[in-house]
C-alpha positions as CSV (number, residue, x, y, z in Angstrom):
1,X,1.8,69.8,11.3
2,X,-1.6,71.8,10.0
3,X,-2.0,73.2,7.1
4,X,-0.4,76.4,8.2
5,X,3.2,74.1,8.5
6,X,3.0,75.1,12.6
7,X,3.9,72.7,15.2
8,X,1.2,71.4,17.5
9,X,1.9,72.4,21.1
10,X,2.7,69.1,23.5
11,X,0.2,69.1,26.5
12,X,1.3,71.0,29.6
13,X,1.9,67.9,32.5
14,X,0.8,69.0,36.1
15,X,2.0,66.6,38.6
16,X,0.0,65.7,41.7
17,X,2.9,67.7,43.7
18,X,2.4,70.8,41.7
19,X,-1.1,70.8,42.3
20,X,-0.6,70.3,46.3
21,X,1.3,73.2,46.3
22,X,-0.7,75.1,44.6
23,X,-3.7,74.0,46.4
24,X,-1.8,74.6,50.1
25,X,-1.2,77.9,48.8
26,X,-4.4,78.6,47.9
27,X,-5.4,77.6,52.1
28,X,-2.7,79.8,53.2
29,X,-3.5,82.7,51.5
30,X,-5.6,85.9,53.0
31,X,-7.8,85.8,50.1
32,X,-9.0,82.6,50.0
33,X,-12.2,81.9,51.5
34,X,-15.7,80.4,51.3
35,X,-16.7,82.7,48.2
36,X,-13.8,81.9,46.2
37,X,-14.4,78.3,47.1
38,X,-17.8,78.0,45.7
39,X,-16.2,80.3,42.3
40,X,-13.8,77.2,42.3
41,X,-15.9,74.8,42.2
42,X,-18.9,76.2,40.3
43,X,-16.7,77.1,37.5
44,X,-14.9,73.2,37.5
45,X,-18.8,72.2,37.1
46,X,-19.3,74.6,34.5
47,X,-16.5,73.5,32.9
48,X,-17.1,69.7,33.2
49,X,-20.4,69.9,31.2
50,X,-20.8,67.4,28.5
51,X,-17.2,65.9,29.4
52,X,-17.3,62.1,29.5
53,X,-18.1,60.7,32.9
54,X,-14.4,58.9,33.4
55,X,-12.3,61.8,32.6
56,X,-14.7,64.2,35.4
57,X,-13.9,60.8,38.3
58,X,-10.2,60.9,36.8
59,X,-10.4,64.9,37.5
60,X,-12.2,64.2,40.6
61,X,-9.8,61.8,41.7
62,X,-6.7,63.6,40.8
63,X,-8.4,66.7,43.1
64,X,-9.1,64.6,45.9
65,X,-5.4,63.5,45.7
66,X,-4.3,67.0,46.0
67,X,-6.2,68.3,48.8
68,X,-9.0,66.2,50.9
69,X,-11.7,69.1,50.4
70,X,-11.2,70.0,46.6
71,X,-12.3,66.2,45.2
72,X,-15.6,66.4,47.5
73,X,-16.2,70.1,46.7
74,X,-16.4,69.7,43.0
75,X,-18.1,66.5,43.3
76,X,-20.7,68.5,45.1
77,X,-20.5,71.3,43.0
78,X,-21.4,68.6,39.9
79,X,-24.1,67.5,42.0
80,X,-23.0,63.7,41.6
81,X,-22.3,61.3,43.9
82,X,-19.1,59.2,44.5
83,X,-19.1,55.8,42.2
């Protein structure tokens, strides 16, 4: 507890299959293309700055898990190559 006598919040859990669905939707849909892509990515690189270099390949891992293009496409968008 803080000093405010709150609970801290547990950590939301995504699973690999939530994530393949999300990402198959994300193929399927009308409104998903190359634009929103490079959004996608661009903002995962954005958001990736200053984190430590084994939780981005852990990230990067977990995406490539989910869909074949999303690991490669933020890897990209980092502007790093595979290890």
């Amino acid at each position: 507890m803080d000093d405010c006598g709150s609970r801290a919040t547990p950590p939301i859990t995504i699973t690999a299959r939530a994530m393949a669905i999300s990402a198959s939707r994300a193929r399927s849909s009308t409104c998903s293309t190359r634009g929103t892509e490079v959004r996608l990515f661009s903002n995962f690189a954005e958001a990736m700055n200053g984190v430590p270099d084994s939780i981005v390949e852990r990230q990067l891992g977990l995406f490539a898990r989910v869909d074949p293009a999303y690991g490669p496409g933020a890897r990209a968008a980092l502007g790093t190559s595979a290890p």
